[in-house]
KOLKE-862096 format. One line per 3 residues: number of its first residue (from 0); their letters; for each residue x negated, y, z negated of N, C-alpha, C, O, CB. Coordinates in pm, 1 decimal, padded with zeros to 6 digits. Glycine has a CB too. Layout:
N
NUM = A = X Y Z X Y Z X Y Z X Y Z X Y Z; ...
! end
This chain:
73
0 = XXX = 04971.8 07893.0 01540.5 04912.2 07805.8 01442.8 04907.1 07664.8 01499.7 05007.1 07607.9 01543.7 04990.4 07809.9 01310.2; 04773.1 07606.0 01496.3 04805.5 07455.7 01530.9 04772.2 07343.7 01456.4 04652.3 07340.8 01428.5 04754.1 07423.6 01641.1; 04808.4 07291.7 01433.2 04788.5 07213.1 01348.4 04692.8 07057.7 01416.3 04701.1 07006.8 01528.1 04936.7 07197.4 01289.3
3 = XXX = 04614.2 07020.4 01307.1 04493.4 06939.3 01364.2 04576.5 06762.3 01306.2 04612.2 06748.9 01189.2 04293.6 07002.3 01264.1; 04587.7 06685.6 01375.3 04593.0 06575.9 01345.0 04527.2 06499.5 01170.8 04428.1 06529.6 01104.3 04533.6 06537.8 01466.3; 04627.8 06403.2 01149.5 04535.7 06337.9 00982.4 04453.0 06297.2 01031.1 04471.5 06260.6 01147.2 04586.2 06216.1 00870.7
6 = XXX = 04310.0 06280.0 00968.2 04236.4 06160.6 00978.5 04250.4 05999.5 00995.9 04311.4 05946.0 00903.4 04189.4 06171.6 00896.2; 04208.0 05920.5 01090.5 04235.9 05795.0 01085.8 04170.0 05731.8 01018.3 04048.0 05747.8 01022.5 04239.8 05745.1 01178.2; 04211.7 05664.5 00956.6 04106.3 05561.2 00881.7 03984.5 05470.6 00933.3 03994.2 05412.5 01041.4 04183.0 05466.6 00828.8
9 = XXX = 03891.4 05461.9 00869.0 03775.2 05395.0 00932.8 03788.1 05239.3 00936.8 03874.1 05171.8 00880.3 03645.9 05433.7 00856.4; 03704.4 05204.3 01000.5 03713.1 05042.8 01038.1 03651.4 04955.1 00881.3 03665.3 04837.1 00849.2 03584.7 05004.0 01206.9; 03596.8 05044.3 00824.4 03530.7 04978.9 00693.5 03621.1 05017.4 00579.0 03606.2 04970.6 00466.1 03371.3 05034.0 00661.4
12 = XXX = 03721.5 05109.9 00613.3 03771.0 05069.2 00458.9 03839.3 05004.1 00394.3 03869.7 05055.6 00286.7 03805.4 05124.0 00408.7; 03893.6 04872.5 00421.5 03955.0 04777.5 00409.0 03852.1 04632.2 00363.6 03889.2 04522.4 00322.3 04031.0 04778.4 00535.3; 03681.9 04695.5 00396.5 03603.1 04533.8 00390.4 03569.6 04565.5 00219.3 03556.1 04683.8 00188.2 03414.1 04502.1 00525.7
15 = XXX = 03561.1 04496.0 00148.1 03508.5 04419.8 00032.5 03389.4 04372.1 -00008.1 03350.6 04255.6 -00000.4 03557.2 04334.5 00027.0; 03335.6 04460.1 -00049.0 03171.0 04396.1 -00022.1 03136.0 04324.0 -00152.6 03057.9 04397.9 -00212.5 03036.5 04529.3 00007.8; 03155.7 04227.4 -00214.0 03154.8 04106.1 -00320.3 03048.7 04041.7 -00298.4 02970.7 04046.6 -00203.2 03266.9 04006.2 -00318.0
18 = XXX = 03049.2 03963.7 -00416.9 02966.5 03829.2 -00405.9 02994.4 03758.0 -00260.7 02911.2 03763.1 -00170.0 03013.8 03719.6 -00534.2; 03107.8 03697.8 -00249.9 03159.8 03600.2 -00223.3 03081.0 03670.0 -00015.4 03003.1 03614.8 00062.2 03361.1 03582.3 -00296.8; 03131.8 03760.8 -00009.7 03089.8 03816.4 00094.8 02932.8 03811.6 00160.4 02890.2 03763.6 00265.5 03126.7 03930.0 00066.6
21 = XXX = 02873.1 03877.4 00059.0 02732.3 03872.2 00082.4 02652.3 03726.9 00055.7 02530.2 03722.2 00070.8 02674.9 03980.6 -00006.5; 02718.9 03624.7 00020.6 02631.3 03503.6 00020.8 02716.4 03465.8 00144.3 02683.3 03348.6 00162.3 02622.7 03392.1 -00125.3; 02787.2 03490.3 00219.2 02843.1 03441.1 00344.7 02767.7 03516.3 00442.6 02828.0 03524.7 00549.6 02998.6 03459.6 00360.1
24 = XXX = 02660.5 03570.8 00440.3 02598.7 03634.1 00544.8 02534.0 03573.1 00612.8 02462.1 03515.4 00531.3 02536.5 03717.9 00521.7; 02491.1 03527.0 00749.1 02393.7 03426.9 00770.1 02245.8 03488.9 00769.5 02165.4 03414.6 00825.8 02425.7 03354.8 00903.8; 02208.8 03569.3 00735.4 02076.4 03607.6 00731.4 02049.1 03693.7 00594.3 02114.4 03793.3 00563.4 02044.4 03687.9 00863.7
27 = XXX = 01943.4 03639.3 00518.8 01924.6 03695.4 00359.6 01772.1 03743.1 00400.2 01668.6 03684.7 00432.2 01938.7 03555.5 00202.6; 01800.8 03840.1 00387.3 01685.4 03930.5 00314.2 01581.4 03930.6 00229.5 01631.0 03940.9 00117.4 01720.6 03994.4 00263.8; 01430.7 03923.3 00218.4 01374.1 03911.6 00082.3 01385.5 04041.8 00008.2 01406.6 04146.5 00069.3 01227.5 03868.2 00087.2
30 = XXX = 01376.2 04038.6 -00082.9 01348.1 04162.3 -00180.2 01246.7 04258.1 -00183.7 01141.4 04196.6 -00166.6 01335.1 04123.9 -00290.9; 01227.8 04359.8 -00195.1 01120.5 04472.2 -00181.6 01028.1 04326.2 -00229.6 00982.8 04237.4 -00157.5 01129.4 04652.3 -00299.8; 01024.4 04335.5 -00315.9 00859.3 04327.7 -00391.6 00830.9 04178.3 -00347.5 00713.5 04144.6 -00363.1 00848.8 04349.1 -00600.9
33 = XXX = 00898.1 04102.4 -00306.4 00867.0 03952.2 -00232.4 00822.7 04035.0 -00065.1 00770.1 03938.1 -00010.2 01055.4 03810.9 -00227.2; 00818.3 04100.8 -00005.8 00779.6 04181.3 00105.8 00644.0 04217.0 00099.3 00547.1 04195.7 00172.2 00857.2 04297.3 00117.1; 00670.3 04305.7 -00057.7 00533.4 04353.4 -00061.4 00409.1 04245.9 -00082.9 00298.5 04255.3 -00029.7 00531.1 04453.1 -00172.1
36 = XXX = 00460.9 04123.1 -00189.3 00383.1 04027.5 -00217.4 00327.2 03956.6 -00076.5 00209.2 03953.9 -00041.4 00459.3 03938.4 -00310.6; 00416.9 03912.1 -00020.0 00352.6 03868.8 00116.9 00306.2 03922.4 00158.9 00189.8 03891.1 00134.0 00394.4 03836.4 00203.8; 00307.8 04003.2 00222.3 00151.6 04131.3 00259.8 00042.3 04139.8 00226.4 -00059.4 04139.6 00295.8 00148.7 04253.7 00225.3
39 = XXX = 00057.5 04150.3 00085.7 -00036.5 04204.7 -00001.3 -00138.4 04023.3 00031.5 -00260.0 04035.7 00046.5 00046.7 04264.1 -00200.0; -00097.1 03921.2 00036.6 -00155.0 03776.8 -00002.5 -00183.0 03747.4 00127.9 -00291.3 03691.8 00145.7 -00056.4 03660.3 -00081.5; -00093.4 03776.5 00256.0 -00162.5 03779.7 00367.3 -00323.3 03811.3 00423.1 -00413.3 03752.3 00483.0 -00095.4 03846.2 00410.2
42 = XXX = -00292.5 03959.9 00354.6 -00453.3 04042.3 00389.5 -00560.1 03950.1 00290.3 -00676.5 03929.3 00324.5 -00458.1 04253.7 00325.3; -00501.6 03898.9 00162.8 -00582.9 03868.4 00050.0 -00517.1 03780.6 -00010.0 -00411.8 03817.2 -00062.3 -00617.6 03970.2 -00034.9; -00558.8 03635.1 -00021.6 -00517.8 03540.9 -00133.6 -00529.1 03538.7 -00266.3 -00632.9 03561.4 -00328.3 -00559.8 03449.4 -00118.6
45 = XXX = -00396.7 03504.8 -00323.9 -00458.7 03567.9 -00485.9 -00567.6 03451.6 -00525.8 -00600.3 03355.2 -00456.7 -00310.5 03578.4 -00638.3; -00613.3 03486.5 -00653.0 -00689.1 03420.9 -00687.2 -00638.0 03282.0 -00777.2 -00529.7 03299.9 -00832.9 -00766.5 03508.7 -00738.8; -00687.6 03175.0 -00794.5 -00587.1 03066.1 -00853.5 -00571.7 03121.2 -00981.3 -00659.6 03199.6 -01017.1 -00638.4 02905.0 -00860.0
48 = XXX = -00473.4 03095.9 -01062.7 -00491.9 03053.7 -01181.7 -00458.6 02929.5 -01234.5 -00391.2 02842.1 -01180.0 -00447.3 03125.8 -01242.4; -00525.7 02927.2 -01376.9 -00512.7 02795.5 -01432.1 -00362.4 02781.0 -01473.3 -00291.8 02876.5 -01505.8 -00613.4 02773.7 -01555.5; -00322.7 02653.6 -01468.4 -00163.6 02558.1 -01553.9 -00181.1 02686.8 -01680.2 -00150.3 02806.0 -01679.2 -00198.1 02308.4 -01643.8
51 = XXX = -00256.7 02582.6 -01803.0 -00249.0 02632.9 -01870.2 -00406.1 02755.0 -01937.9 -00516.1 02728.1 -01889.8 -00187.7 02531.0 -01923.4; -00400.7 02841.3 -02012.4 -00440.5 02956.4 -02066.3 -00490.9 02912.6 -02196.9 -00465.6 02814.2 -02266.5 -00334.5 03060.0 -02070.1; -00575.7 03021.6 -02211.9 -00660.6 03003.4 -02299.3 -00624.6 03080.8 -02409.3 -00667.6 03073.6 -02524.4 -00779.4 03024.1 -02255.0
54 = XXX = -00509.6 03183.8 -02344.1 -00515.2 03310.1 -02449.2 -00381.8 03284.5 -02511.0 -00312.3 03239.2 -02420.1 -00529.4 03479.4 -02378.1; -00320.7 03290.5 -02607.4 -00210.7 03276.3 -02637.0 -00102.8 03373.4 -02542.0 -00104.6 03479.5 -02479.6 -00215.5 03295.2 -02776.2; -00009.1 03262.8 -02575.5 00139.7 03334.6 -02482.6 00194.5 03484.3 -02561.0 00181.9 03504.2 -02681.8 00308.5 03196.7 -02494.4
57 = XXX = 00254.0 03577.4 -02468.2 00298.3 03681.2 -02479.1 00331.6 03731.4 -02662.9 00274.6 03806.4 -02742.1 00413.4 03667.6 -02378.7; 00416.9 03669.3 -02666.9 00501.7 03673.3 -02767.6 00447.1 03566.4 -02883.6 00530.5 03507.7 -02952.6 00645.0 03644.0 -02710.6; 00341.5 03549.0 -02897.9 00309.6 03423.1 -02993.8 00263.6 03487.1 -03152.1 00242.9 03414.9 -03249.6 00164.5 03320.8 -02917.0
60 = XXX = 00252.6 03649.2 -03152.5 00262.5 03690.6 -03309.0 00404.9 03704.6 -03359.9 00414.0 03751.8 -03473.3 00190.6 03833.4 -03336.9; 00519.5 03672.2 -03296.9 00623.6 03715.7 -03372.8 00702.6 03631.9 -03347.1 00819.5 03670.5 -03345.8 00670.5 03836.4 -03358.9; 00680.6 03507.7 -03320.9 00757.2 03380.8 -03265.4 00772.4 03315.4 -03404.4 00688.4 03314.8 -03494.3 00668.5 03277.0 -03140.9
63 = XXX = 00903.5 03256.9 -03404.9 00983.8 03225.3 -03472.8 00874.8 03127.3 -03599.4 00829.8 03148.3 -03712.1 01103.8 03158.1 -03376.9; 00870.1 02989.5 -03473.2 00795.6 02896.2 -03595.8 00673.8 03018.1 -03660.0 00662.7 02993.2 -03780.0 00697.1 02718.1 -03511.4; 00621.6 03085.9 -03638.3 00506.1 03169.0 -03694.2 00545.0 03258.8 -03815.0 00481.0 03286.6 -03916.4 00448.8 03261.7 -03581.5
66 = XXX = 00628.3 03283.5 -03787.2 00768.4 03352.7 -03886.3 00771.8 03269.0 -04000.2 00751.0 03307.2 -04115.4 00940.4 03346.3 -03811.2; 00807.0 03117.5 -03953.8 00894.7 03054.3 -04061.0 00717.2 02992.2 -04168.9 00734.6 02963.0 -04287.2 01039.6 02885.9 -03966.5; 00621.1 02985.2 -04129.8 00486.2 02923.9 -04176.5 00475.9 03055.2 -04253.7 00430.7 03039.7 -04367.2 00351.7 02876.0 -04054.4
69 = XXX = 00506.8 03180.6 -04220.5 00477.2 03302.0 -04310.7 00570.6 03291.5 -04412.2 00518.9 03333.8 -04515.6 00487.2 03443.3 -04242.8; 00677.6 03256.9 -04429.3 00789.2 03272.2 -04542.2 00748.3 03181.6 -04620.7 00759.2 03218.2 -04737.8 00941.3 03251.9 -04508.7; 00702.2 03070.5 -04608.2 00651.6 02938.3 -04679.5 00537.5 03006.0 -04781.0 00511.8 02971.0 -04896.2 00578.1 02809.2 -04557.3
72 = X = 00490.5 03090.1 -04720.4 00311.8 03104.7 -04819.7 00415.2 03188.6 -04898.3 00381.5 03248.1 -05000.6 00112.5 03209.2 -04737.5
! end
């Protein structure tokens, strides 16, 4: 019968991978979709848009002051 040695431990299991760690990296990464965006604007510039819109903002039927002008009537 022979018996096989323990496993040694790996060189990584002692590191900590935290916040504190990963903003100490000297080289950051963009994000998938900041990757893809550059690409995508490389081949093709977006088109401008205007400051401001013509169409109302997202959320502007259920926004608060709109709310509070409905409770009044």
């Amino acid at each position: 019968m022979t018996t096989e040695p323990a496993p040694r431990g790996d060189d990584w299991d002692d590191v900590v991978l935290d916040e504190a760690f990963t903003r100490a990296a000297p080289v950051h990464e963009p994000s998938g979709r900041a990757r893809m965006l550059s690409a995508r604007w490389r081949r093709e510039a977006p088109e401008p848009e205007p400051w401001r819109s013509d169409k109302p903002p997202a959320g502007w039927f259920w926004s608060k002051a709109r709310g509070r002008r409905r409770r009044r009537s």
